[in-house]
N, C-alpha and C positions, 0 to 999 in steps of 0.2 A: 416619854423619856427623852431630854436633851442633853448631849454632851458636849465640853467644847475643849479643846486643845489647841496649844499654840506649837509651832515649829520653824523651823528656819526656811522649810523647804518642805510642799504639799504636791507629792503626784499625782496624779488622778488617773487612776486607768492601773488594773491588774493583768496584761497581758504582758507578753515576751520583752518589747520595751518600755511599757513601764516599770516593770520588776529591775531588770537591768537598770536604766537611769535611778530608781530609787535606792539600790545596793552601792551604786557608783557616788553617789550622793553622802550616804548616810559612812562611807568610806575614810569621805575625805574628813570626819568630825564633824560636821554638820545633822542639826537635828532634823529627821525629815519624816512626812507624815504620805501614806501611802493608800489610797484609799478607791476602792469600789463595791461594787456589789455584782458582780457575771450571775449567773443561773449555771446552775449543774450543766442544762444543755452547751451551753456557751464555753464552761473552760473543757468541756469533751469534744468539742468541733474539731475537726482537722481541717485548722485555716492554711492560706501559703504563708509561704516564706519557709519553707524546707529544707532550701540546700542552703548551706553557711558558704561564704563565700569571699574572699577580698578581708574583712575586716572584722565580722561579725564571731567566725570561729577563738576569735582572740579574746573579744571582748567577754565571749559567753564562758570562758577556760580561765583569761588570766578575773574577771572580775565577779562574774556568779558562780564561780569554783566549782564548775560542775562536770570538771575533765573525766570524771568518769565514767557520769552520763553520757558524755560525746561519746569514748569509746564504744560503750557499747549500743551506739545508733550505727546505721547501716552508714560506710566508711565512703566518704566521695573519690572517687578516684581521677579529678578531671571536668571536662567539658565538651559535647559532643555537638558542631552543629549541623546538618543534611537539609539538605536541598534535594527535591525528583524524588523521593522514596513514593509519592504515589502512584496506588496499584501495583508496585512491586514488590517480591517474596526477597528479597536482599538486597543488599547494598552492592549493587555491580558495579562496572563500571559507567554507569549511563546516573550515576550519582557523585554530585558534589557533595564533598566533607570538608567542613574543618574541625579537628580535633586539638583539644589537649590532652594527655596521661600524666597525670601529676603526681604519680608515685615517684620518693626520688634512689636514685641508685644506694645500693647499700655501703659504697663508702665515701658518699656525703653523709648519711647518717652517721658512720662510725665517726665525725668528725666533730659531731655536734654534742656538747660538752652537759647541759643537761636536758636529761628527757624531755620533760614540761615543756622548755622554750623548744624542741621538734613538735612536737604535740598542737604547739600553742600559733604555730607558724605554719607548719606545715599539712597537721591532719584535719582536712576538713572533714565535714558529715552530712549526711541529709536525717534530720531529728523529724521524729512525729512531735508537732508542737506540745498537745496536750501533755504527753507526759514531761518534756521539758518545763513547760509552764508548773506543773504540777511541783518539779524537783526546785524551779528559783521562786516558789513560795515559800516553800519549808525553808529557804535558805534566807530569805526574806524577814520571814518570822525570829532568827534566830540572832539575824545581824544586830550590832549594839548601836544603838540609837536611832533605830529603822521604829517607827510604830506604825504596823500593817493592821490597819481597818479594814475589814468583807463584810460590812455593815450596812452601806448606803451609795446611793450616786450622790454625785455634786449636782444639786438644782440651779443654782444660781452664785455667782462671782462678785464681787465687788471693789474693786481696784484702792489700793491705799492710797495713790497720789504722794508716795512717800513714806507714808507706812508701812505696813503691815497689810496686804490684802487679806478680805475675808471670804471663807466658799461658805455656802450650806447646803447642804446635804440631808437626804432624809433616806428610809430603808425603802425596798419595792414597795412592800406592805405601808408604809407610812407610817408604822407605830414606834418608828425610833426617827430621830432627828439630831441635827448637831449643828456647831460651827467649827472653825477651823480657819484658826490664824496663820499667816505666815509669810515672811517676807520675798518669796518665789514661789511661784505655781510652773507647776510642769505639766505641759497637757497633754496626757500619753493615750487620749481614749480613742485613737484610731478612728476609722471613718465618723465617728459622731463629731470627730472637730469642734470640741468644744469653745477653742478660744477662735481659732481663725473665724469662723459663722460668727462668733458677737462680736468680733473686734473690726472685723472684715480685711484681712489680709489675704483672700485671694488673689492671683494673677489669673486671667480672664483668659482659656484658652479655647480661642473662638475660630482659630486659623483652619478647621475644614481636618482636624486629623484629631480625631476619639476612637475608643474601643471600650470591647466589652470582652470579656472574660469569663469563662464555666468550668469547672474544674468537680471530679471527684475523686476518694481514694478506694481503692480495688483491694479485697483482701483476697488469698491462694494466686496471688504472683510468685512463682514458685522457681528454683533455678532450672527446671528441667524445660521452662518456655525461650531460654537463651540458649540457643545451639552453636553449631558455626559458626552461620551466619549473622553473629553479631560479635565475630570478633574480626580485628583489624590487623595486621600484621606489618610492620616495621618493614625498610630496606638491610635491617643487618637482623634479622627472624626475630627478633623480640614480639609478643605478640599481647593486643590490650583486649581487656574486654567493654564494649563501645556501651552496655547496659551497667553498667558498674558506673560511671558520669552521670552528667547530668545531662541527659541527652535534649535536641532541640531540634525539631523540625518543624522546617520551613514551605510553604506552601504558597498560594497566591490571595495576597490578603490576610492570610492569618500563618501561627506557630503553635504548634504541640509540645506542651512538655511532658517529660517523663522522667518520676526522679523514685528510683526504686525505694523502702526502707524497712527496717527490719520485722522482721515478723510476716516474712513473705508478703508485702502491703506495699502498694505502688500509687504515686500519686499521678495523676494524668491531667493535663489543663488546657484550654484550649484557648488562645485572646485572639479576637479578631477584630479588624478596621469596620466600624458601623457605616465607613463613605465604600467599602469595598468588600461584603460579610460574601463569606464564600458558600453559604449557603440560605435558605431563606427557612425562616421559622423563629420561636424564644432560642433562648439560650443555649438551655437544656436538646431541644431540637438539634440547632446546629453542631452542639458540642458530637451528638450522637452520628449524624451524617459525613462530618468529618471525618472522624475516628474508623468508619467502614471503609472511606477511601485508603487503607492501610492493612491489605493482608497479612502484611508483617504483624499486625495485633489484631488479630483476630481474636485473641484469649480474653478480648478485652469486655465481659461481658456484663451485662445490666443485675443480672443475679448478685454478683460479685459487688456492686456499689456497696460501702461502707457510708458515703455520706456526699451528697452533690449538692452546690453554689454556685452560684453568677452574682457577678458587678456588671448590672448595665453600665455605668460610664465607671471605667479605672480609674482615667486620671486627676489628678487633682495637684495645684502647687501653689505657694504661699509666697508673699514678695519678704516675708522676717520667719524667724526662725529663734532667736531670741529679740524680746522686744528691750529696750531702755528702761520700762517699764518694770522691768524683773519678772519676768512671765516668760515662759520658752515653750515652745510646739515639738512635737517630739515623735519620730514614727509618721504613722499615718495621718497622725492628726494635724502635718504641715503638708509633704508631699507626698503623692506618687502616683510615678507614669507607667510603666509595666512590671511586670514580672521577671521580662527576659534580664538575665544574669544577676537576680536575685540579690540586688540594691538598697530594698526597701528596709530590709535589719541593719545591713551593714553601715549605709548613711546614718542610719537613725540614731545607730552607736556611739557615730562617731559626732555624731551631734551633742547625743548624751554626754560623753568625756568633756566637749568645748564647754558646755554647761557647767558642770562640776569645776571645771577651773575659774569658771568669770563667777559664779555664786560664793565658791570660799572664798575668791578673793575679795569680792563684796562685804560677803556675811564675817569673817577673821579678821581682814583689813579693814574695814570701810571703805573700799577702793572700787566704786565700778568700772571698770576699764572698757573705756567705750572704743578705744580705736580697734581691740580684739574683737569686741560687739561687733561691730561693725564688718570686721575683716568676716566674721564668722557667717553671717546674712549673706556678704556677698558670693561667698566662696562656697557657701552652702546651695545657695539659688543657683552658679554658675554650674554644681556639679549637676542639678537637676535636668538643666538645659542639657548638658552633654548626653546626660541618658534619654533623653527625650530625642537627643537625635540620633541616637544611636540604631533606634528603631525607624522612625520615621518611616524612612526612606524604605525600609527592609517587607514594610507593610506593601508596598507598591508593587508596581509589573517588574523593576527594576532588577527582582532576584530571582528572576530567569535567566539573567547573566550569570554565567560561571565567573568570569573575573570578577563584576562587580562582588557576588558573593562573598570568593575570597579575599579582594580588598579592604569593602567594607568592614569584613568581621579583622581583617588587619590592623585599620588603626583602630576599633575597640580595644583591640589584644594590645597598641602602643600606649593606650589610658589608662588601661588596667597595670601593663605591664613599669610603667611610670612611677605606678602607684607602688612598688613590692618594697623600696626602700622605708616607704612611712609604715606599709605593715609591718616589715622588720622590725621596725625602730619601738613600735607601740608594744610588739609583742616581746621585747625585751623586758620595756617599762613594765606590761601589765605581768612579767613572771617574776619578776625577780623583786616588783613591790607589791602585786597583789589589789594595784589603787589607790593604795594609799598612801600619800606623800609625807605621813613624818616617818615613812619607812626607805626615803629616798637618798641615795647617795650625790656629791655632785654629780660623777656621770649621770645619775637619774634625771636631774633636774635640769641637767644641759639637756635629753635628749629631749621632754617634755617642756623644755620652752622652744624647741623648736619645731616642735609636732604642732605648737600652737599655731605658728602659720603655715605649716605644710600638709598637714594631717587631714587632705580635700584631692578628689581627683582633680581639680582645677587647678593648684596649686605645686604638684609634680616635680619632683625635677625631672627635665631640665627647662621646663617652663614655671617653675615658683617665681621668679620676676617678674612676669607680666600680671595685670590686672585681670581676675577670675572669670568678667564678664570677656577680657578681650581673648583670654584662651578658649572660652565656649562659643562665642561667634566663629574662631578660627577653626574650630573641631565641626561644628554646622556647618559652614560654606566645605571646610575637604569632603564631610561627606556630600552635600548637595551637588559636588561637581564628577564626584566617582557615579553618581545617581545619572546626572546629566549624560553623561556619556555612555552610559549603561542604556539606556534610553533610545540612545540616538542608533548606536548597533542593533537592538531589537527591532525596531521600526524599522531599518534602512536593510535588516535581513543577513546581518553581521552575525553568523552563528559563532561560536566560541565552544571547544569542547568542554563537556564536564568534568571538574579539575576537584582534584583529594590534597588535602596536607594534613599530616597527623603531625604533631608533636612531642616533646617529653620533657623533662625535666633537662636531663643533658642533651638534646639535642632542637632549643627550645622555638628556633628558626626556622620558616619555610624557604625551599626554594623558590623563594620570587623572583629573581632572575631567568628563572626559566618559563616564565607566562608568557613572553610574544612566542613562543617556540612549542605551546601546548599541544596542539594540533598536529606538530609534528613527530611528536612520543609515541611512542608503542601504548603507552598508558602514560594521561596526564594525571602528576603525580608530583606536588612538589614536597612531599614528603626526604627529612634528610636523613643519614644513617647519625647512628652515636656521636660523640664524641669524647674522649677523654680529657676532661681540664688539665690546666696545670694546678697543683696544689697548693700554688698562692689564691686561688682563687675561688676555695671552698668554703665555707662559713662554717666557725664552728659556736656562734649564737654569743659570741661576746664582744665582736667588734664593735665598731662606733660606725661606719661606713665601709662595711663589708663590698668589696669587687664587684659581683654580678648582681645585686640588686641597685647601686648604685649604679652601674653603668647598665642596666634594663630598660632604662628610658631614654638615654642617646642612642643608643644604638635599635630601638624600635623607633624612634624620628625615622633615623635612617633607611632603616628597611622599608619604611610604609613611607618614604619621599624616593624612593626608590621605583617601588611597586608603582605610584600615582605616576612619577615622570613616563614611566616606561607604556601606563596606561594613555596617557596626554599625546604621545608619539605618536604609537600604534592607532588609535583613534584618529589623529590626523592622518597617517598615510593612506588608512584606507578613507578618508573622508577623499583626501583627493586621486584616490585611483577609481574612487566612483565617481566622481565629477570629469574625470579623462574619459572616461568608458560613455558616460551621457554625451560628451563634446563628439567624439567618435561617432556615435549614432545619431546625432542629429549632423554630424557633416556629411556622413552616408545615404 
């Protein structure tokens, strides 16, 4: 049997981002053809990408309508990271945290005007994939000008040169076959990378830093295994619960995650540096030796596996992203570096949307608009670079420093936190059009041409003026130098005590002013009390440039140019009170 179909726009790949970019697609009027073939086993997997996070919660609410669905996934409350919890039954004091609680007070809620845009902004999740995947097929199926094939893979590509590219595609079995016209191919089939492998847009990451990755999900995680001891407790008594996040420990050479979800079912991961594996054995081996170094999980048991994985090598990154060509990678099938803070949906999303803009305006207009093309490669590769260094360094002996720790995860929190005006901005557009631009007001379309160049951690304010690659080098070298000196105190026997910040919504700052002076607390702690705003500076989800998301990335410069100088100081004076103390004994 052969069938052939033309469309404007051909996905390839039925998982989480390909459904997404095909809904987002078929949105804008644009014909689009959506096609794989999974095995049973395949869409029941529990792969990661769990916790929604930065951008993804937006994308998968305001544009695979599936806010329901969110709701009832187990509710993210945050972000937990620990340093030193090994062989300890609690988080004492002899442990480094950096926390966020991202619930927010209830009268910023009462301020915000419709549900959906809190929901769509605010309420993240941690989703079991498979039944998400399972809810944006049916949503998939239903969409008007979406035709969703589970008939075949794509065998083979063949580029129009101007045309019309053509894929062919046959079923597992071989007894069905097809073609399939169209003037954009989206390559959403995750690690099979089907266009970067034939086109060859890798970047070659040969520099001496790889991991590997094993992960399973536990089913009877139950709430009677979180006691006390896993809640944290504020300076004005407010009190979080630290397994309700997305928790993250850290260790020497490798990270634990832990991201609870519903149905008393917990996923647990383990990535670690192949130049540094904390343990010797597969995967599977080290994922299990690790995990015992932690009486705190002990519940964590082998009985209990629901379904266990490994990526010997994670990472992966692509120098395009959309080609001139009319072809775009999408998800896994361009990059990714790790896991930690859970990037790999949200970029992809946001790649997705860049897509859907340059395609209609191709496919309505006859417009390729290459200097967007282009902005979108760069600014998409320089956000990769930043996640890539985000970890780097974290992999190393470096985060046995207490400061380093909290620094480093500081300017993370100044990238991220940069970024909360473009979430804003997008999760406005994607509620109140749903994606669809002949549902757009001017305000819509003012904020959506502006998302087009800013809508990139690279891109930020209050760095959107500099060139993508030169704000990802400048993100590389601060962390390389907070590394640097981290380095030099552990070797040289510069201890630092183990230091806590939790934070919150309204009190969304550490005390970093107080880290030369840690060692002198009763308990280092740069945890702040509350805050009351003033009420010009509440959102209530209609502004245009809302107060504190707009000013969340000046004012994270500053804090984390704060934190670095005071690090740079300190560093020095003990470098030269040790080199006095050497002159001393050698004059003696």
């Amino acid at each position: 049997m052969n069938d052939e179909v033309r469309a404007d726009v051909c996905v390839v790949g039925h998982g989480i981002v390909g459904l997404i970019t095909a809904i987002a697609l078929a949105k804008r009027g644009m014909s689009v053809v959506c096609i794989d073939q999974p095995t049973e086993k395949q869409q029941a997997s529990y792969k990661v990408g769990e916790s929604l996070l930065v951008f993804s919660n937006a994308f998968l609410r305001g544009l695979g309508e599936i806010d329901e669905t969110l709701e009832e996934s187990f509710g993210k409350k945050g972000f937990w990271m620990v340093h030193g919890l090994e062989g300890r039954t609690s988080f004492d004091e002899s442990v480094s945290e950096w926390g966020f609680q991202s619930t927010l007070p209830p009268h910023w809620i009462e301020k915000i005007e419709n549900p959906l845009f809190h929901r769509t902004m605010f309420n993240d999740a941690q989703i079991v994939r498979p039944e998400v995947e399972a809810v944006l097929r049916d949503r998939a199926r239903t969409t008007p000008g979406l035709t969703f094939l589970d008939c075949g893979l794509v065998r083979d590509v063949v580029l129009g040169d101007g045309n019309d590219h053509t894929l062919h595609w046959s079923s597992r079995d071989k007894d069905r076959s097809g073609k399939i016209s169209a003037r954009w191919i989206a390559d959403c089939t995750g690690r099979t990378r089907l266009l970067s492998r034939r086109f060859g847009h890798d970047i070659p990451l040969d520099d001496g830093f790889s991991t590997t990755a094993a992960w399973a999900q536990f089913s009877n995680c139950t709430q009677d295994l979180f006691d006390e001891r896993w809640k944290f407790a504020f300076p004005d008594g407010e009190v979080t619960d630290r397994e309700r996040t997305t928790v993250h420990l850290w260790g020497d050479g490798y990270w634990i995650w832990l991201i609870r979800l519903k149905d008393d079912r917990i996923s647990v991961g383990i990535t670690y540096s192949q130049q540094r594996p904390p343990e010797e054995g597969n995967a599977r081996e080290v994922f299990w030796k690790v995990l015992r170094r932690y009486p705190l999980l002990d519940w964590l048991r082998e009985e209990n596996v629901l379904e266990f994985s490994a990526y010997r090598d994670v990472q992966r990154m692509t120098n395009t992203f959309i080609s001139p060509k009319r072809y775009a990678m999408v998800g896994d099938a361009s990059s990714m570096i790790d896991a930690f803070y859970s990037q790999g949906i949200s970029l992809s999303m946001v790649t997705a949307w860049h897509l859907a803009n340059i395609a209609q305006r191709d496919v309505q207009q006859g417009r390729l608009d290459m200097d967007y093309l282009d902005h979108v490669n760069r600014a998409a590769t320089a956000d990769w670079r930043i996640i890539r260094s985000m970890v780097r360094s974290k992999y190393g002996p470096a985060i046995a420093d207490s400061r380093f720790f909290i620094l480093d995860h500081l300017l993370d929190y100044m990238v991220f936190g940069a970024a909360l005006l473009g979430r804003y901005r997008v999760s406005r557009w994607l509620t109140e059009t749903g994606g669809r631009t002949d549902e757009e007001s001017v305000e819509h379309a003012r904020l959506r041409a502006g998302l087009e160049r800013r809508l990139f951690l690279s891109q930020s304010a209050p760095w959107h003026r500099l060139d993508p690659h030169r704000v990802a080098g400048l993100v590389e070298k601060w962390h390389q130098g907070l590394e640097q000196r981290a380095l030099w105190r552990l070797e040289n026997g510069e201890k630092l005590p183990p230091t806590k910040a939790g934070m919150r919504a309204h009190a969304a700052l550490p005390g970093i002013w107080r880290l030369p002076y840690v060692h002198r607390l009763e308990r280092a702690d740069l945890t702040l009390p509350a805050i009351r705003e003033p009420e010009f500076m509440q959102v209530t989800g209609t502004e245009y440039r809302p107060v504190i998301p707009a000013g969340s990335g000046p004012m994270l410069v500053a804090m984390t140019s704060l934190g670095t100088l005071l690090d740079i100081a300190d560093t020095r004076v003990r470098k030269v009170r040790r080199a006095l103390r050497r002159r001393r004994k050698g004059g003696a």
